[in-house]
ROLUM-997984 format. One line per 10 residues: number of its first residue (from 1); their letters; for each residue x, y, z of C-alpha. Coordinates in steps of 0.1 Angstrom, whole numbers. Layout:
BEGIN
NUM = a = X:Y:Z  ...
# end
This chain:
BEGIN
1 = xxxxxxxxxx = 0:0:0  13:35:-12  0:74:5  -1:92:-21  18:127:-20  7:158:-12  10:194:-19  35:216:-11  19:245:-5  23:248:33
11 = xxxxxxxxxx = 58:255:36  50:292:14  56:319:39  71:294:65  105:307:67  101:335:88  86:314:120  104:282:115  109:274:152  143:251:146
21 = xxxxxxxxxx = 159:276:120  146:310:115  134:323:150  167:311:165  193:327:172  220:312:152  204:311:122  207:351:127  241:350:135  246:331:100
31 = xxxxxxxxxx = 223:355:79  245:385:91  279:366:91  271:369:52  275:405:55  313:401:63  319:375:37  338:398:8  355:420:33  386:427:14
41 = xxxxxxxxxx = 420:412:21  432:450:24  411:453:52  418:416:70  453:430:75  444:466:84  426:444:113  454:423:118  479:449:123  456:468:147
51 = xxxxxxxxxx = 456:436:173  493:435:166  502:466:175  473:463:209  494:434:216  531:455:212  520:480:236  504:460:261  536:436:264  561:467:258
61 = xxxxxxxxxx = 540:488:287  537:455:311  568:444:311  588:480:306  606:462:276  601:471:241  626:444:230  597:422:246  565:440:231  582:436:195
71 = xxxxxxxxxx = 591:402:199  555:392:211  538:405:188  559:394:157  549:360:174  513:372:174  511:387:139  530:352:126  505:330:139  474:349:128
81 = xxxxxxxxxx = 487:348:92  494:312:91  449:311:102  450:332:73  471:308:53  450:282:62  415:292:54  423:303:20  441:273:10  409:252:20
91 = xxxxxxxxxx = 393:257:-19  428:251:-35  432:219:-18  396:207:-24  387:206:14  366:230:17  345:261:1  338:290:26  347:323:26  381:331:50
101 = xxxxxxxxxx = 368:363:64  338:355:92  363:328:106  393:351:104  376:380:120  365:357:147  404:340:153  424:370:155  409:386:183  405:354:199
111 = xxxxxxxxxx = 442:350:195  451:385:209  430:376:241  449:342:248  481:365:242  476:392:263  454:376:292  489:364:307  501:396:312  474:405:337
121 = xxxxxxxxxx = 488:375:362  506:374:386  536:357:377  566:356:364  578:363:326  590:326:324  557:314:331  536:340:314  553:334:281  552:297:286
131 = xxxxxxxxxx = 513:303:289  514:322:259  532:297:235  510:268:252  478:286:243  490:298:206  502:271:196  471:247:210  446:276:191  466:262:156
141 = xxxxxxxxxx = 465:231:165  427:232:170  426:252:137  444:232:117  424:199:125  390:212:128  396:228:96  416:201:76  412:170:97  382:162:116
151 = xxxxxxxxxx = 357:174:87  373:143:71  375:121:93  343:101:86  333:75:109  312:47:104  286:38:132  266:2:133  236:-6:154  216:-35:149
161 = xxxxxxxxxx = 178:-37:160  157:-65:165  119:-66:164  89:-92:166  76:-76:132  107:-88:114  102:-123:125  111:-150:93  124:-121:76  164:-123:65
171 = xxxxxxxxxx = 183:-92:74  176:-60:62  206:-40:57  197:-1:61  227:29:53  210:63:65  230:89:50  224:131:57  235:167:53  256:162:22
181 = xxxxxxxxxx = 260:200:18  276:196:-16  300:229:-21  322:206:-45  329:172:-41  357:166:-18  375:139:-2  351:135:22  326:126:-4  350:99:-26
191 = xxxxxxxxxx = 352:81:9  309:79:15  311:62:-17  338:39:-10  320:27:17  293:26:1  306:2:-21  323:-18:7  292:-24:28  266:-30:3
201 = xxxxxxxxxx = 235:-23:24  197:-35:11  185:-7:14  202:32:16  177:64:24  187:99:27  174:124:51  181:156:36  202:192:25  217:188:-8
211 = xxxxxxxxxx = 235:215:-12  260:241:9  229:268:21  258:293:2  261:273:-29  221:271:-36  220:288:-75  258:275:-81  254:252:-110  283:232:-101
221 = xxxxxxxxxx = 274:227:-69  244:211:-83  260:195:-110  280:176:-87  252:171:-65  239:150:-90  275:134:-101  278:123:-65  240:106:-64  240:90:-96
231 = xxxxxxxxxx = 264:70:-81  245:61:-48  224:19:-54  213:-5:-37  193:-33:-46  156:-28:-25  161:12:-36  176:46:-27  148:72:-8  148:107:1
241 = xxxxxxxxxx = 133:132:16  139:171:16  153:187:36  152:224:57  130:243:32  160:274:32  185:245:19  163:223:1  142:245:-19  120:238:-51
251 = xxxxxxxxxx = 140:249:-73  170:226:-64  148:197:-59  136:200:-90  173:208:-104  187:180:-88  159:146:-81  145:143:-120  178:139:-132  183:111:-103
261 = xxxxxxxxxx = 153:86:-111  166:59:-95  164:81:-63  127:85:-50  120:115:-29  93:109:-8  69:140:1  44:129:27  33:93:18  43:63:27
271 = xxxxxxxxxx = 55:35:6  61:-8:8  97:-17:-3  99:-37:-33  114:-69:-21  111:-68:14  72:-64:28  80:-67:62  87:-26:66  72:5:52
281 = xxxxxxxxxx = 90:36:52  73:71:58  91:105:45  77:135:55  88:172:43  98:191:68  91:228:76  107:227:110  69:242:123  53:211:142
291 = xxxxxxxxxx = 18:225:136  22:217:96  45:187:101  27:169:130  -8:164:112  10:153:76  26:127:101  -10:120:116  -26:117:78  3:93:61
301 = xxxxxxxxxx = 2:72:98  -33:68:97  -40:40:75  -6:19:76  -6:-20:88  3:-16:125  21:-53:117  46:-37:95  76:-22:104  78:13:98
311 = xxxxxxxxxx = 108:32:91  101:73:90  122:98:74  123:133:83  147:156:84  149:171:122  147:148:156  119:177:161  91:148:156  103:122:183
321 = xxxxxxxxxx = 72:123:210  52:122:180  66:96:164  66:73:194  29:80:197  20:72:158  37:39:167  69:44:146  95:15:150  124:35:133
331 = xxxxxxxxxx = 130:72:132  159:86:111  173:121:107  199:147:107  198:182:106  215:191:142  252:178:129  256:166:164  263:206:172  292:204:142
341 = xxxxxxxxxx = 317:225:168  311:204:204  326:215:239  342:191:264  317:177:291  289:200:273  287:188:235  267:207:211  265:243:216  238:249:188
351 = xxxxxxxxxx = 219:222:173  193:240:150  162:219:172  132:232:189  141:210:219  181:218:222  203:197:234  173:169:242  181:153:206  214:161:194
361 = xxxxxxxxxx = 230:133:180  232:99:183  208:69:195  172:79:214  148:51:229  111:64:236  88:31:242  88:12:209  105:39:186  141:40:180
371 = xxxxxxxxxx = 154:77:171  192:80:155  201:118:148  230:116:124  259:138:124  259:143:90  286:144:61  291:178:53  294:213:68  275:245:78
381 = xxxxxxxxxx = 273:272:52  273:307:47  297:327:66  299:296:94  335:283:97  337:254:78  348:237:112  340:204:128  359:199:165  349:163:188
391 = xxxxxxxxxx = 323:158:162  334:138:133  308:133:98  289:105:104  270:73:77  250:49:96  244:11:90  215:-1:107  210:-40:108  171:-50:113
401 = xxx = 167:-85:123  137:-104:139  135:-112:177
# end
């Protein structure tokens, strides 16, 4: 039994109340990072220079020594051009596609602070320098593999799940894939499909954001989009769903699925897989507003065989105590990138959800409805550093056996 589609017409004039993008904070933060995207190189080192000479005076009028001040701040202007070095050979490399002057803007000052804050303790120069150099040097080392390591650094994460509805049935090999981001295929992306071709799942779905949310109208970007999918198979099918309505807009849905067809992108129905009857799989669009996406979840539930097994696709963990009440056995999703830039003992800082911190990544458990919130693949856009820090990308292989 199929749920037919519906139409798209609610998520027109959504985007300015979307509760898990728009009306947050962040997403603010990103729209006006934009604004300090083409700030001219000129400028960057006007700004540089101004924190290197805060940082002469302060070291030359703290410790009486201008011999001290200039040799500090030489330090201090050496390291802030190697972060400068470093973003802007990202795109040369093929690592990454952002622009160098948000994150820039954002590094230097930071730098001058772990540079000067010394000074104001009371100790001596020995160990105030030694804090100095400790700090630097662990602020580049943080740079350099958040920006050139980690985002790479894909890691493969298996889960198997066992339920009564699957008895008799032979194994059914899911890969849940989300957030490619395409910019321009990368390393990153030549490894998801090396694996893919190593693990040969049944069954692969894929839970949203094509494209970089600053590579939307690129035609590249979609060009290789669709270069990268056109390579994606498995044998019981490849689905989709769209994604955050700002990323995964009409206009590169429909620039990007029909020239995909062995992908189906599913749009609020629900569909049997072709060669394995046991499970169902639900894909809803998502408009991050639950009063829209909560009763197209109520229609496409209404009617399914409670015996099957039901696999839903959406793109936020926003629909969890939902879910578990519609009786959903697997929940997949993305969206959050498990916080992309995490902090020690706290994880995610910002995670794009209506409820926080409550579903940031990983493996949920809610009565009989299994939630995994994927990390994704690739990386925040617009004038967001291009960073990922105790957060690696992320491909899931679920194994669903019966009890």
């Amino acid at each position: 039994m199929e749920t037919p589609p519906e139409p798209e017409s609610e998520l027109a004039g959504t985007h300015n109340r979307i509760p898990g993008v728009a009306g947050t904070w962040f997403h603010r933060m990103l729209m006006l990072s934009v604004k300090v995207t083409q700030v001219h190189a000129v400028l960057l080192a006007v700004y540089i220079e101004i924190f290197t000479l805060l940082v002469l005076f302060t070291w030359a009028l703290s410790m009486d020594s201008l011999d001290i001040g200039l040799a500090v701040s030489v330090a201090f202007l050496t390291m802030s051009v190697l972060d400068w070095v470093a973003l802007s050979q990202l795109p040369r490399r093929r690592r990454s596609f952002g622009p160098v002057a948000p994150t820039l803007l954002v590094l230097v000052p930071l730098r001058a602070v772990i540079t000067l804050a010394p000074v104001l303790l009371p100790l001596s120069l020995l160990w105030i320098a030694t804090l100095v150099e400790i700090s630097n040097f662990a602020l580049t080392g943080y740079v350099l593999d958040s920006l050139w390591g980690e985002p790479f650094r894909l890691v493969l994460t298996k889960l198997t799940l066992k339920s009564s509805k699957l008895k008799g049935a032979p194994p059914l090999r899911v890969l849940h894939l989300s957030d490619f981001h395409v910019e321009r295929l990368t390393l990153r992306e030549e490894k998801v499909l090396k694996w893919i071709g190593e693990l040969r799942p049944d069954l692969i779905v894929y839970t949203g954001d094509l494209l970089s949310f600053s590579y939307l109208d690129d035609e590249r970007a979609r060009a290789d989009c669709v270069h990268l999918l056109s390579q994606i198979h498995a044998p019981l099918g490849v689905y989709a769903v769209p994604g955050t309505p700002l990323i995964d807009t009409p206009d590169v849905l429909a620039a990007i699925y029909p020239q995909i067809p062995h992908i189906r992108c599913l749009k609020n129905e629900a569909i049997a897989v072709e060669g394995y009857p046991q499970i169902q799989i639900v894909g809803l669009t998502c408009t991050h507003d639950p009063t829209l996406d909560v009763p197209k979840l109520d229609r496409v539930c209404a009617n399914l065989p409670p015996e099957k097994y039901t696999l839903l696709l959406y793109h936020s963990p926003d629909l969890m105590p939902e879910a578990s009440r519609a009786g959903i056995d697997l929940y997949l999703c993305g969206h959050t990138h498990g916080g992309q830039i995490r902090l020690p003992l706290w994880g995610a800082v910002v995670t794009s959800s209506k409820y926080g911190k409550r579903y940031e990544m990983g493996h949920y458990q809610d009565g009989g409805t299994t939630l995994y919130v994927s990390r994704g693949i690739g990386l925040e856009g617009k004038g967001a550093p291009r960073m990922r820090f105790l957060c690696p990308p992320e491909i899931e292989l679920f194994e669903l056996r019966g009890e």
